[in-house]
N, C-alpha and C positions, 0 to 999 in steps of 0.2 A: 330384401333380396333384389329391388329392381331399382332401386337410388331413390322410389319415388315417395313422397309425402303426400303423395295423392289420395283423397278420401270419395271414394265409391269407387278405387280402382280394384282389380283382381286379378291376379298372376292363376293360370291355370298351367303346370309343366305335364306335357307327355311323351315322354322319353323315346318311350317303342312307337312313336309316329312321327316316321321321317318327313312328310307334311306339313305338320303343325305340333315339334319337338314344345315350343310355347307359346301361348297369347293371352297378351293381357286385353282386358277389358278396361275402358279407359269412358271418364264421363266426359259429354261432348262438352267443348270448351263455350261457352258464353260471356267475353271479354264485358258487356254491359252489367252483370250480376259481378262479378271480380270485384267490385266494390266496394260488395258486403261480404262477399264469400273467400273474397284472398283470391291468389293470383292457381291457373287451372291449365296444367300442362297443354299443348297443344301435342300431337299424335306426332310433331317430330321433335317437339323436346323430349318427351316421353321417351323416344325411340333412343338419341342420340343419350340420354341419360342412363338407361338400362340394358342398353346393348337388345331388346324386342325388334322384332321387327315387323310381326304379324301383331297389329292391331286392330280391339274392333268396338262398335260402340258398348255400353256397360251394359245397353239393354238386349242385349243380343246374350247375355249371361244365362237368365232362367230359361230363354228357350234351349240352347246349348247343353246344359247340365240336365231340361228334360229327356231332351234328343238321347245322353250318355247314357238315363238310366234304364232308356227303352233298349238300348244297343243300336241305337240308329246313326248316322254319320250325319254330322250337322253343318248347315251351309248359310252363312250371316247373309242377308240381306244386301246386295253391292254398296248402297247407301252407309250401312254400317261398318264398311272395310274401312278405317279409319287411315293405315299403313300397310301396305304390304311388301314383302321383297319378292313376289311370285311372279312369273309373266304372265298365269292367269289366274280370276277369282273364283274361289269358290263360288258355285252355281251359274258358272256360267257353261257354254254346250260342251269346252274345250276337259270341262271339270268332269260335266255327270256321267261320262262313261264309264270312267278308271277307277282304279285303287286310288282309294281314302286316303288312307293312312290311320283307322281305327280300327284296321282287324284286328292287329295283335291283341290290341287294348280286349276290343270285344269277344275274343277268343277265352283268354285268360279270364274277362268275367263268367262265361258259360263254365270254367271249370272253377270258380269260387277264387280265383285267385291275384284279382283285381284288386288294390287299393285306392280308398281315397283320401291322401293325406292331408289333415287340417293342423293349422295352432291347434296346440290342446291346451287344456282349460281342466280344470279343479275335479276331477271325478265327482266328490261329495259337495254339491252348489254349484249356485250358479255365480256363475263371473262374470263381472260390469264389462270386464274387456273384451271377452271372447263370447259376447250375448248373443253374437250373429253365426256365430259359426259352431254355439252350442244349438241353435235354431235349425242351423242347414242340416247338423249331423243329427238330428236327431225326428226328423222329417226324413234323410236320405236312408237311415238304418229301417226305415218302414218298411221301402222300395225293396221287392227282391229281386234288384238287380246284379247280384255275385260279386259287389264292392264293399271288399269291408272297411271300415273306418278306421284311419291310422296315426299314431301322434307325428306330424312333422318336428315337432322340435328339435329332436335329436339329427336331423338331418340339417336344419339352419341351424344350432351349432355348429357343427364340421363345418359349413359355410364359413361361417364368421370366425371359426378357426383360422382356416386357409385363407382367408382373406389376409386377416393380421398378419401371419405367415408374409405372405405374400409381397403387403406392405410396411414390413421392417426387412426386408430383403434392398 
């Protein structure tokens, strides 16, 4: 979905937050490890490849998804703003007055009607490929935080539909 072959990256979408509509999570680049580890987007390749443009670092992930399942609005670290297109960052004074951009989101959880869409994975076993996100969802279904877990698949099809679509046009 974001062009990237990037490994420890994470595309988070939230639609109903005019804010922060997406951000990926992207691991900090280390050009002296690249040697062993293969070549590690930097925050404007990233950008220029997937069309993101709010980037932030990957460790800024677990605290963010805690922040989600408390209902709290989450503000990375300025250190960890990897990219952004905003004129200003989250947590800075210009930020912590206003609207978020997680009401909507955290409204809809108070009424159960929040989702949080993952790859799905095999209902009966466990799957080599989706180990990490049969781990998340099933640690997040503990939380009662009004999100229920949803298969994205069906929605990256239509993607990759319209893509195709798209590109034999």
């Amino acid at each position: 979905m974001t062009n990237l072959g990037q490994k420890g990256a994470t595309l988070v979408l939230m639609p109903g937050n005019p804010q922060f509509p997406e951000v990926l999570f992207l691991p900090r680049r280390n050009p002296a490890r690249e040697t062993w580890t293969g070549h590690m987007y930097s925050p404007q390749e990233a950008g220029q490849l997937s069309g993101i443009k709010e980037i932030w670092e990957a460790s800024e992930f677990p605290p963010f998804i805690s922040a989600l399942a408390k209902h709290e609005a989450y503000r990375p670290k300025l250190e960890n703003i990897l990219a952004s297109s905003r004129g200003w960052y989250p947590g800075t004074p210009d930020a912590a007055g206003g609207a978020n951009g997680f009401e909507p989101l955290f409204a809809a959880a108070a009424k159960k009607e929040a989702g949080l869409y993952l790859l799905w994975f095999p209902p009966d076993g466990e799957s080599q490929e989706y180990r990490q996100e049969q781990k998340f969802a099933a640690a997040w279904s503990k939380e009662p935080g009004g999100f229920a877990i949803q298969n994205a698949s069906p929605i990256l099809a239509r993607c990759v539909c319209e893509s195709l679509r798209w590109n034999s046009n």
